[in-house]
C-alpha positions in Angstrom: 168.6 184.9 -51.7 169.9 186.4 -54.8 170.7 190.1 -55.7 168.1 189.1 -58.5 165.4 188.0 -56.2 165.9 190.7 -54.0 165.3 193.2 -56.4 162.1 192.0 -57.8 160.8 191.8 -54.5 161.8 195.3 -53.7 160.3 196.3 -57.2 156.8 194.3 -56.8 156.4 196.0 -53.4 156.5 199.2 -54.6 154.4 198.8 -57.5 151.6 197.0 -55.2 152.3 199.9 -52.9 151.7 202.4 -56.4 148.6 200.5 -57.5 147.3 200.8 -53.7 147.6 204.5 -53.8 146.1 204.5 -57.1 143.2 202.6 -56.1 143.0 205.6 -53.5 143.1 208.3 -55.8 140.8 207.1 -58.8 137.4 206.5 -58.9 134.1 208.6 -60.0 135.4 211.1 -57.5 139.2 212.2 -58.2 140.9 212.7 -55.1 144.4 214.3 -54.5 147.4 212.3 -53.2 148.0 215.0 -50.9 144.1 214.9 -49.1 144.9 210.9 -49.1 147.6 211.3 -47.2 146.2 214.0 -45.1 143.1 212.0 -44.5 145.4 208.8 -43.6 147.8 210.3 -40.9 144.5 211.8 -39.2 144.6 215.5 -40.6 141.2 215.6 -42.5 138.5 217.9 -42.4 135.0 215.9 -42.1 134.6 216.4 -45.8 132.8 214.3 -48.2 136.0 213.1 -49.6 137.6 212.0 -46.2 134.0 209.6 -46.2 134.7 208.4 -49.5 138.4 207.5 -48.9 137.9 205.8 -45.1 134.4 204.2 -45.7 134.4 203.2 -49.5 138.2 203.2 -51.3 140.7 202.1 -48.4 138.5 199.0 -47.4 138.0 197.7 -50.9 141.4 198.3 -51.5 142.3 196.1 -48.5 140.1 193.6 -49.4 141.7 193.6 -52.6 145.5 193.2 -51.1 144.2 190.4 -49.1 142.6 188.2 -51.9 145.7 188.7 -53.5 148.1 187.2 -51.2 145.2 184.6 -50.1 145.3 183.5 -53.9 148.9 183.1 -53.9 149.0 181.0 -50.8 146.3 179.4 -51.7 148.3 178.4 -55.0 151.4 177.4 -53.5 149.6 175.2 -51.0 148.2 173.1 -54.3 151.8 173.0 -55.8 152.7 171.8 -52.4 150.0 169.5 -51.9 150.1 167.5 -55.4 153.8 168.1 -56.0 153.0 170.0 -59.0 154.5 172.8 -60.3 151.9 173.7 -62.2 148.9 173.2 -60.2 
């Protein structure tokens, strides 16, 4: 692998793992990076923003990461398939 490749992959991992958080923080109720984290590592308080971040943002969120990677498999097993580059 080249020093090129390897530092897009490093870069594209850290901006899904940005645009994760993000997904976290933002919504119709703002919550701070430092309750996410707090909340995450076990160290929240039973409030009504722990609910929103376990039950609503950090599974749609992971359902989001998911279809992603499914739809890039999913797109390289068509260029494999049909020996298409572009498929």
């Amino acid at each position: 692998m080249s020093a090129r490749v390897k530092i897009l992959f490093v870069v594209f991992s850290l901006l899904t793992l940005a645009l994760f958080i993000a997904d976290l923080m933002f919504g119709s109720v703002k919550v701070s990076p430092a309750e996410i984290a707090a909340v995450l590592t076990g160290g929240g308080d039973g409030s009504v923003n722990e609910r929103i971040i376990i039950d609503i943002r950090l599974v749609k969120a992971i359902v989001a990461v998911i279809a992603g990677a499914a739809l890039s498999v999913s797109g390289l097993q068509m260029q494999t398939l049909f020996q298409n580059p572009l498929a």
